[in-house]
N, C-alpha and C positions, 0 to 999 in steps of 0.2 A: 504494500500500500504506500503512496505518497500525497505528502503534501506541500502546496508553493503558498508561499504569502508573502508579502511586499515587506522588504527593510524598512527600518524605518525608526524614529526614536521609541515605540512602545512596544517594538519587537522583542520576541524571546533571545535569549542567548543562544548559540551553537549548543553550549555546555546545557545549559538548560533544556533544549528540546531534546537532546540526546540523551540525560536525565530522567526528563518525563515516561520515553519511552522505556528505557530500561529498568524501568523501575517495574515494571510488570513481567521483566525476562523477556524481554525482546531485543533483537539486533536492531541498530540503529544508524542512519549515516545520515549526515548534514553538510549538502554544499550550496556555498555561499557564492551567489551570480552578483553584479554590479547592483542590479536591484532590487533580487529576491534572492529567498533562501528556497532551497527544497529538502523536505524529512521525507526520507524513504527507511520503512523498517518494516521488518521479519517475523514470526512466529518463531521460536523455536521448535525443532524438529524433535 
């Protein structure tokens, strides 16, 4: 699953949405584009 949402000052952190996710045991990755961010993460197997 992913998701994109716009940078911006009331955005989440990298570290925080990576957080969020893993916090339920999920794999997680955040890259960071000029204007947006995109969270794609996992189930574990």
């Amino acid at each position: 699953m992913a998701i994109v949402g716009e940078r911006g000052g009331g955005a989440p952190t990298e570290s925080e949405l990576i957080r969020r996710a893993s916090r339920y045991g999920w794999g997680a990755n955040v890259e960071l584009l000029p204007d947006y961010w995109l969270l794609t993460w996992w189930a574990p197997r």
